[in-house]
Each structure stands twice: as C-alpha cells, then as structure tokens.
C-alpha positions in Angstrom: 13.4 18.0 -16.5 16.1 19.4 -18.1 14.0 19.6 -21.5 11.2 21.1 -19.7 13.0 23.9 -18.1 14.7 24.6 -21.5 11.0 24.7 -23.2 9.5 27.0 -20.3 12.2 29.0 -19.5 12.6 27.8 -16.0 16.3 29.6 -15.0 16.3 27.8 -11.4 17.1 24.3 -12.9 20.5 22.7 -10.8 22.3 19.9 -13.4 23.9 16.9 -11.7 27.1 18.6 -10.5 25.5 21.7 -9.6 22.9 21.2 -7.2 22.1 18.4 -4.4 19.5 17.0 -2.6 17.0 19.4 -3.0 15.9 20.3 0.6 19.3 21.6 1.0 19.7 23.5 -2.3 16.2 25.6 -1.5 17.8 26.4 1.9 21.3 27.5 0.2 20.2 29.2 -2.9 17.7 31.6 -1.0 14.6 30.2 -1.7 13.6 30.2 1.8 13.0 32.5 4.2 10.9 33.7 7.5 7.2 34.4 6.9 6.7 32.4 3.4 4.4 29.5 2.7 6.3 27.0 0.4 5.2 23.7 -1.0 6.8 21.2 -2.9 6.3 17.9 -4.2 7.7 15.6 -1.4 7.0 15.1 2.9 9.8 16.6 3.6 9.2 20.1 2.1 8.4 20.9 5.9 12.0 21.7 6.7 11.7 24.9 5.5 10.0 25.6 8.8 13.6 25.8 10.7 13.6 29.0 9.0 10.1 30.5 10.4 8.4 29.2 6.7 5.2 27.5 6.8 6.4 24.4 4.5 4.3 21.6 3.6 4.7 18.7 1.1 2.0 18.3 -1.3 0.7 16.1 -4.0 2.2 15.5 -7.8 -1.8 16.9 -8.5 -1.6 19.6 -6.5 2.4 20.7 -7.1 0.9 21.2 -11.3 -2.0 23.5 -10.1 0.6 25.3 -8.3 3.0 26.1 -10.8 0.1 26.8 -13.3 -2.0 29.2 -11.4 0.1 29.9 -8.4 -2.8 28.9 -5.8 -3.5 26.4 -3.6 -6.2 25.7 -1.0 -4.8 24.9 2.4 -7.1 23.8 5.5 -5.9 26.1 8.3 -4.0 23.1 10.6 -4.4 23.0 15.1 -1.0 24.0 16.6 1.5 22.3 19.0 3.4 24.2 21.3 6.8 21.7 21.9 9.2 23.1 24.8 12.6 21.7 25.4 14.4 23.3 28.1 18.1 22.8 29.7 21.2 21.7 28.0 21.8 18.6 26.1 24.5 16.1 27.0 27.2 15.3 24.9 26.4 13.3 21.6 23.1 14.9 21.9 21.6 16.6 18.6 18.7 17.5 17.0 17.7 14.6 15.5 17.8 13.0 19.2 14.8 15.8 20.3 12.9 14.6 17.2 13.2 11.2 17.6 12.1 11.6 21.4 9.3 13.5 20.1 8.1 11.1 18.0 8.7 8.2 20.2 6.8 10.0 22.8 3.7 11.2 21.1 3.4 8.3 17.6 3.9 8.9 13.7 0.1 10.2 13.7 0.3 12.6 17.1 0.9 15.8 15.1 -1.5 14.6 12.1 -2.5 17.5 10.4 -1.1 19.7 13.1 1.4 22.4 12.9 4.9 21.5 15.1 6.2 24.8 17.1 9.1 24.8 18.7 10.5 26.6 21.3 12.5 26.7 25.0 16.3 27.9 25.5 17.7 24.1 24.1 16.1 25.1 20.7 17.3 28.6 21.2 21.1 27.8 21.4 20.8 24.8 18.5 22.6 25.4 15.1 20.7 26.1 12.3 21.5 22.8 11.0 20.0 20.9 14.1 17.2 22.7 13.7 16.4 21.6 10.1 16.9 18.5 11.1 14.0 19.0 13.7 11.6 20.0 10.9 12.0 18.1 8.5 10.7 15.2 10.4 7.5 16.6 11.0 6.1 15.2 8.9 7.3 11.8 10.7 4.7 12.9 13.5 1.9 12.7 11.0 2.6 16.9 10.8 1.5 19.0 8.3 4.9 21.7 9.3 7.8 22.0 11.7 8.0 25.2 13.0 10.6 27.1 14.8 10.7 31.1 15.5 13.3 32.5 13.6 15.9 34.7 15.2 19.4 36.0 14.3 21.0 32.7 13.8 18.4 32.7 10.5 18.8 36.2 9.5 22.9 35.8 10.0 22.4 32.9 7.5 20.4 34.9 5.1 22.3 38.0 4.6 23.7 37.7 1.0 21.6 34.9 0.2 18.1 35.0 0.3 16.2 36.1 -3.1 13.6 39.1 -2.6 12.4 40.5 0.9 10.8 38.9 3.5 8.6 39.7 7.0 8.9 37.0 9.9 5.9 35.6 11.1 5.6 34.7 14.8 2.6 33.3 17.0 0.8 35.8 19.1 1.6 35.4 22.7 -1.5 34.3 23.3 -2.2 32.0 20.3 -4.1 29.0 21.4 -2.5 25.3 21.2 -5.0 22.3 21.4 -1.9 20.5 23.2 1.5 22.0 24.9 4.0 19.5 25.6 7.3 20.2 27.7 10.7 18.0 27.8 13.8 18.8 29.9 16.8 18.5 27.3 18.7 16.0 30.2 16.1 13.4 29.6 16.7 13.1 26.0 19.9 10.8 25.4 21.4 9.9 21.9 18.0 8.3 20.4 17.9 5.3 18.1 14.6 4.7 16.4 14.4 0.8 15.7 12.7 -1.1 12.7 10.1 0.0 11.4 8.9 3.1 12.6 10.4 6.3 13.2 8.5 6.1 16.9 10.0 2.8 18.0 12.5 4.9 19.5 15.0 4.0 22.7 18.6 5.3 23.9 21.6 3.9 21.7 22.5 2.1 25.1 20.1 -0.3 24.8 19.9 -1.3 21.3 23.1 -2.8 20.6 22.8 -4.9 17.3 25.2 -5.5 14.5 25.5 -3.4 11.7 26.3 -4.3 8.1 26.4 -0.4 6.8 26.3 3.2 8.1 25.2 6.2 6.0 26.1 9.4 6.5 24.0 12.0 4.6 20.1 12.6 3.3 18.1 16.0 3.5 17.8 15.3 7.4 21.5 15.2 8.1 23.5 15.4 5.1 25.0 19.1 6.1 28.8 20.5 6.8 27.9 20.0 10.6 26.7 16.6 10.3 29.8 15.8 8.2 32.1 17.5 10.7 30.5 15.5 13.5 31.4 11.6 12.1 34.9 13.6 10.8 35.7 14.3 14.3 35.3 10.9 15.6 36.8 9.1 13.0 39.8 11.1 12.6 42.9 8.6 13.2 40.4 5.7 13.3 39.1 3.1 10.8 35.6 1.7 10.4 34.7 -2.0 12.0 35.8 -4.1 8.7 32.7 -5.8 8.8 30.6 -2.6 8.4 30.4 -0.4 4.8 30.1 3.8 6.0 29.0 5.4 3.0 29.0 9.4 3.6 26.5 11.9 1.4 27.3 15.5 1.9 23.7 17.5 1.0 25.1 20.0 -1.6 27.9 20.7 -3.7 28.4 23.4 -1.6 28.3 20.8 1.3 31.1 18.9 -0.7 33.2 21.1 -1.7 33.1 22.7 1.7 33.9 19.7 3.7 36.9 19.1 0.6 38.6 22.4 1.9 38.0 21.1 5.6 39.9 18.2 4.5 36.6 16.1 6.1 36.7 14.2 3.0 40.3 13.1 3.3 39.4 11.9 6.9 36.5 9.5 5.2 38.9 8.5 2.8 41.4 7.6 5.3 39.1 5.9 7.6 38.4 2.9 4.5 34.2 5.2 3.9 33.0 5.6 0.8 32.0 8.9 0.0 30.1 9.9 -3.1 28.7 12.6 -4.8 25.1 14.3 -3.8 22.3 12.3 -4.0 18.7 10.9 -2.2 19.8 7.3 -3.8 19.7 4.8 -0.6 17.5 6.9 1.6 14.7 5.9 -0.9 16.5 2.2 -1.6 17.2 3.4 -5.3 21.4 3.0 -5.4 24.6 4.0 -3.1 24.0 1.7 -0.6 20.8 -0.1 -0.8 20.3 -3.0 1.4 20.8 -7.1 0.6 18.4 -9.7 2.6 18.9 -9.4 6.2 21.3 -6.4 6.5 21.3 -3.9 9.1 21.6 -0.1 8.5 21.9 2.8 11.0 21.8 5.8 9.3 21.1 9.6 9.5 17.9 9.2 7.4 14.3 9.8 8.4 12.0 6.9 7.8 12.5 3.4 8.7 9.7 1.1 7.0 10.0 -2.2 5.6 12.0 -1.9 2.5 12.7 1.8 2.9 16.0 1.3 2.2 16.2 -1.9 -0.1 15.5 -5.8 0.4 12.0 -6.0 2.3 13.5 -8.3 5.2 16.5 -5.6 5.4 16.2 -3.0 8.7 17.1 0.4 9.2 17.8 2.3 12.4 17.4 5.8 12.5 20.4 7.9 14.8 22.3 11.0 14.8 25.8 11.5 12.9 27.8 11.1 15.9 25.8 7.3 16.9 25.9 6.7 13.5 30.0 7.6 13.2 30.6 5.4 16.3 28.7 2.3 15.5 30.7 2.4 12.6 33.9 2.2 14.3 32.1 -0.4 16.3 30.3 -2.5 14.3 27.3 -2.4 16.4 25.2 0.3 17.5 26.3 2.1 20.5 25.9 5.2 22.5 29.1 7.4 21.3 28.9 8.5 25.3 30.4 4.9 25.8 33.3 4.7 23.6 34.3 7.7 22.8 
C-alpha cells in the first residue's frame, strides 16, 4: 500500500503510527460527513451512517471500479424506521440497543434494508454510542445504519471535516415497509452469546467464565469506551485468571486517553494495552484465542473461529460488561457488582 500510494500520488495514506483502525480514522480526519454516500472495502463501512452518510461496504471488485471511474451502481434499499424511547439504565450503551435489535429482529431482518434511527434515547446518545449503533448494521443483514444528524455531529465537525456538505433527512412522510418501537427501560446491558450476533440475552443471565477481555475494535475502540472500563477499574485489578487486552481506535484515541492518564489506570490494573490495530477482532494477533477459551469483548461478530481456535467462543458486550467481567472473571451485569 505504501508503494502504491507513492506510485499514484495518493496524499491520504496513514503509516503504522499515524493512523488506526480505519473506521475511526475516516471519522477523525474528516472524511465523513452528513449527506455523502461512502463506500469502502469492508461491512463495516456502514458506520459512517452515525453521521447522517449513506455508508455501505462493498466488494474488493467493486472498491477498484470505484477508485478508477468514481461510479458505482447501487440498488435503491426498503427502509426501517427503529424508535427507542425513554432513558437508559445505568451500564446501558449503545451497543446494548444494537444488540437488542438484532436479537429481536435476526442477522438477516434488515437484509438489504436501510437502518434509521430515531426517538429521544438516540437523541441524547454521544456520538460515539451512536457509531457504535451503525456500524453493526450490517450485523442485521443491513445495507446502512442511519441516524439523523443534529448538532452533536456538526459540533464534532467544525474544524474537521474536508470540503462542504448538505444533510440529508427522510421526508416526514417517507414510507417504511416496517416501523419498529423499543422503550429504552427494557433494554438491559446485552450480551450476545456464541455464535451469532442475535443470540443475544441480559448479562444477568449468562454468567460463564472468561479466559480474556478486549477492549477496543472500530465498534468500541473510542476515548469514551476507554473512559468507561477506566472508570471501573480505577483502584481495581483484573480476575488473575482472565487476560484484558485494551485497543484504543486511533492514535488520536491513544494519545488522548495517555493525557487522561486512562492508560496508566490499564497499566495499573495488570491489562495489556497495545498500539492500534483490527488484529484479534479478525483472529489475526493481540489476543487471538487457544482451544476452548472464552472471550467477551467489545467487538461485533461472534462466529466460529472469529476470533482464533474454531472451538474458542466469543461474547459480544459493552465496555462497561466487558470492564466488569474482567474484574470478575465471569461475565456479569456491571449493575450487580459495581
């Protein structure tokens, strides 16, 4: 890649120690904003759509006719109108109105459909909560996650976005070939079990040991996912039977969290906290699994092998379930021992 960009003249090239997990780094360095459609080479180009983008992943194929004629043909998807209303409880994210989500309607029960979000619990969620929301979209079978942007985005954009852009929003009477409402009390801390992201149930009632947590990926590697497990395990140390290996996104992520003094509080707490990277989510390196071991982690997919030895598992939780099993050395429901 890096001879390529060289050869072409590609400027936006990020060398290892100046870039991150790429889902992040488009975010960061401006490359998304309301109104644009984006592609990229991998599923989870739909987080984009936290930002009011229609993002979509695409094909190796289709990514090179992209960049070499700028077009793309794109079948117009149905829409989903998703409402979630009230306040959440404590512990309660958004990866927990995902997971619910998915648990409630299947990995194919958005296939091919746009996700839109909206309701007052959306509304008040950070901007990192609601990333987190669309970039498991595509976990739904989705071909986007979208969520109306508002001045939480454009705050986040000032200074940062490249060129100009023009929101996009549905019409008020744009037609949905399914609505679906949830009340943001019913959704607890959410755990989704071996080995889909659907086989979702509360962290109350899974309660199996863990050999590893991880802290990180595109879906929750951010400064307020990091602040979340630093919070809990300030003054604490992790269950000596259990590896916590924490991600931050970005460099930016990093050496944000380094000011913080987040880090120091991993480092205190016996983690192991590394550089930038995808590595374990995909069961390449940092934290791959052995036969038989048990991960919860802030990731997004769950199947066999995803994250190393074929008859390893992987549970799928927020920071703060994944902070506190850690502590615990099972999984729990932070609401419980916190």
């Amino acid at each position: 890649m890096r001879d390529f960009s060289k050869k072409y003249g590609i400027e936006n090239y990020f060398e290892v120690g100046r870039g991150g997990v790429c889902h992040q780094l488009m975010i960061e360095k401006g490359f998304v904003a309301p109104g644009r459609l984006i592609v990229g080479a991998d599923s989870h180009t739909c987080s984009y759509g936290a930002l009011g983008a229609f993002s979509t992943g695409i094909g190796s194929t289709e990514a090179a006719a992209v960049m070499a004629i700028g077009k793309l043909w794109l079948k117009v998807p149905d829409s989903i109108k998703i409402s979630v209303k009230g306040n959440l409880d404590n512990y309660v994210y958004g990866k927990d109105i995902i997971l619910h989500v998915i648990g409630d309607i299947g990995v194919e029960g958005a296939l091919y459909q746009s996700m839109e979000y909206y309701g007052d619990t959306i509304e008040r969620l950070t901007l990192s909560d609601r990333i987190s929301i669309s970039n498991m979209a595509i976990e739904a079978g989705g071909k986007a996650g979208i969520i109306p942007p508002d001045e939480k985005v454009f705050d986040y954009l000032k200074g940062r976005v490249k060129g100009n852009y023009t929101p996009v929003y549905s019409d008020n009477d744009a037609y949905y070939i399914k609505e679906l409402n949830y009340d943001a009390k019913d959704i607890p801390p959410t755990v989704a079990k071996p080995f889909l992201p659907s086989n979702t149930a509360p962290a109350s009632e899974v309660d199996v040991e863990i050999d590893q947590a991880y802290l990180g990926s595109c879906t929750n590697g951010r400064i307020e996912d990091l602040r979340i497990g630093a919070e809990i395990l300030k003054g604490k140390k992790i269950n000596p039977n259990v590896r916590m290996i924490v991600v931050p996104a970005t460099k930016e992520v990093f050496d944000q969290a380094l000011r913080e003094g987040l880090i120091d509080i991993f480092e205190k707490a016996d983690c192991f906290v590394c550089g930038p990277t995808c590595g374990a989510c995909l069961g390449g390196y940092m934290g791959i699994l052995a036969d038989g071991e048990r991960c919860v982690a802030t990731t997004n997919r769950n199947f066999i092998g995803r994250m190393g030895h074929k008859n390893s598992e992987v549970y799928l939780a927020n920071p703060a379930v994944v902070t506190a099993s850690a502590i615990e050395g099972r999984i729990v429901d932070p609401r419980e021992v916190l």
